[in-house]
C-alpha positions in Angstrom: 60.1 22.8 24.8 57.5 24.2 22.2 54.9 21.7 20.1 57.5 23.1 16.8 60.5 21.5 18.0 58.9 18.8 19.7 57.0 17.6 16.1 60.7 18.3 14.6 61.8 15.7 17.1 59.3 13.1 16.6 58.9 13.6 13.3 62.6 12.9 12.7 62.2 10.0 14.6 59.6 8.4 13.1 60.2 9.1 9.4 63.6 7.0 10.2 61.3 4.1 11.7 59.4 4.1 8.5 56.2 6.2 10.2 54.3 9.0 10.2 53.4 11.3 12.6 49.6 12.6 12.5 49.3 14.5 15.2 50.9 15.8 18.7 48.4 16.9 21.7 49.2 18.2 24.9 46.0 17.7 27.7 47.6 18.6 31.1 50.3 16.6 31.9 49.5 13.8 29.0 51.2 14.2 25.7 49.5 12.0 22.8 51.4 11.2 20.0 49.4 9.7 17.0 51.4 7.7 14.7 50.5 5.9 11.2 52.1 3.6 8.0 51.1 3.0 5.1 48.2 0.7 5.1 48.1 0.6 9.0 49.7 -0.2 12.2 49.4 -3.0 14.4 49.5 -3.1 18.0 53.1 -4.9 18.5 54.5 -1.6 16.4 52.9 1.2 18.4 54.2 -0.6 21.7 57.8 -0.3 20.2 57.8 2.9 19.1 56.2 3.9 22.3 59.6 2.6 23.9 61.7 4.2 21.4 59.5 7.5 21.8 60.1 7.2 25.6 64.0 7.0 25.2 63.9 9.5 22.5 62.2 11.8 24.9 64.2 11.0 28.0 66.9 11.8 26.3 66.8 14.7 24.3 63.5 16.6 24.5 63.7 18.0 28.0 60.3 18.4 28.7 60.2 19.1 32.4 57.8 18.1 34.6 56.5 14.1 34.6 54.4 13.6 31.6 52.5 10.6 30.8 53.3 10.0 26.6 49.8 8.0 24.8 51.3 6.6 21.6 48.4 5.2 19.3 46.9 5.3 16.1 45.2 8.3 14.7 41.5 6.0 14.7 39.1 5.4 12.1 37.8 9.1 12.4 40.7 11.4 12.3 41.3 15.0 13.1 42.3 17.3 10.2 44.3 20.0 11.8 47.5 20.6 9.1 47.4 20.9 5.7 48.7 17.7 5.0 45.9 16.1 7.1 43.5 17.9 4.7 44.9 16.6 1.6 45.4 12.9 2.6 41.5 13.0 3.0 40.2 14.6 -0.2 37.7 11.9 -1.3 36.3 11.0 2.0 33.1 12.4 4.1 34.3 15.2 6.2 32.6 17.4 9.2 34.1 21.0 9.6 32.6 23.3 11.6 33.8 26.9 10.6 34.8 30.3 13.3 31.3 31.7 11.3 28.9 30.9 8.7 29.7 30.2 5.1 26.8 29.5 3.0 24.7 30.3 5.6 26.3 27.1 8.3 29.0 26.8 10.8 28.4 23.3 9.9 29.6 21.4 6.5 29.1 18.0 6.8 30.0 16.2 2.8 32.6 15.1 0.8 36.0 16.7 0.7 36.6 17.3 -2.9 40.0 19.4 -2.7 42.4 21.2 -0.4 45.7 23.5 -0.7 47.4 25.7 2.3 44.3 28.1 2.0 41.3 26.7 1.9 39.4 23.7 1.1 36.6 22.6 -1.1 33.8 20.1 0.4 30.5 19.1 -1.4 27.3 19.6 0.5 25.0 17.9 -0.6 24.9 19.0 -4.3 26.9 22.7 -3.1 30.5 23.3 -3.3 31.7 25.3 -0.4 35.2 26.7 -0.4 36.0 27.0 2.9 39.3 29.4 4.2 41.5 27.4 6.2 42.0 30.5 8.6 37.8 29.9 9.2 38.0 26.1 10.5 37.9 25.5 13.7 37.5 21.8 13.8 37.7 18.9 11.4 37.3 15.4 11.0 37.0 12.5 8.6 33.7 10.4 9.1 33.3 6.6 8.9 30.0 4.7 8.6 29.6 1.2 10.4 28.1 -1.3 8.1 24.6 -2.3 9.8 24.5 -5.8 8.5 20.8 -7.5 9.7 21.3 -10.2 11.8 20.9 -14.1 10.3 17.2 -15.2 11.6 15.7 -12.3 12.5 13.6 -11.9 9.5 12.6 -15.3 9.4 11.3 -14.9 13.5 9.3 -12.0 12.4 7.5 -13.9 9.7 6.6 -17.0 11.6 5.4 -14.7 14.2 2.7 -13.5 11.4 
């Protein structure tokens, strides 16, 4: 079965479950399926679907030889590889690294200002670069850790003085 009709499956699937899929990855003989809802998803939901998924693929998709199916969420930093992944993260910090260089980089590293099915716009620094979407060849959203100091530790360094 190709990746088109498999996503056609899941997607189907899913969207009648009340999710979404993100993303579908074959790597050797494990297929990952990344799921999402609106504001989240717990645990206790992406061990259900994986059982529904499991059934739904058992059943109906075919696939051949064993597989091992990874259901989870698509993470904090998440691949932009459609369209649609692209416009759900206008806004955010993004890294794209392009085939060659625009504006003189394979690497943009900034804030995704815009997106459509050809290209997308992402603020360098204080540069807008319009980068085609035939030129990516991988993106991602970024996220930042708060580094909150830890209680105490300022006080110990000024009694040591």
């Amino acid at each position: 079965m190709n990746e088109t009709a498999l996503w056609d499956i899941l997607e189907r699937y899913l969207t009648a479950e009340g999710l979404e899929l993100d993303d579908v990855e074959w790597s050797g003989r494990v297929l990952r399926v990344l799921i999402d809802a609106e504001g989240g998803i717990d645990v206790g939901r992406i061990s259900e679907t994986t059982a529904g998924i499991s059934r739904l693929l058992d059943g109906e998709a075919h696939l051949g030889d064993p597989y091992t199916l990874e259901v989870s969420s698509p993470g904090l930093e998440r691949k932009l590889r459609r369209p649609a992944h692209f416009l759900k993260a206008v806004g955010r910090e993004v890294s794209i690294t392009t085939r060659s260089e625009i504006a003189g980089s394979r690497s943009h590293r900034g804030v995704l200002e815009a997106s459509d099915e050809d290209a997308c716009i992402v603020v360098v620094g204080d540069e807008r670069r319009t980068l085609p979407m035939g030129e990516i060849a991988s993106a991602k959203t970024l996220f930042h850790w708060e580094r909150n100091a830890k209680p105490g530790k300022a006080r110990r360094k000024e009694a040591i003085r």
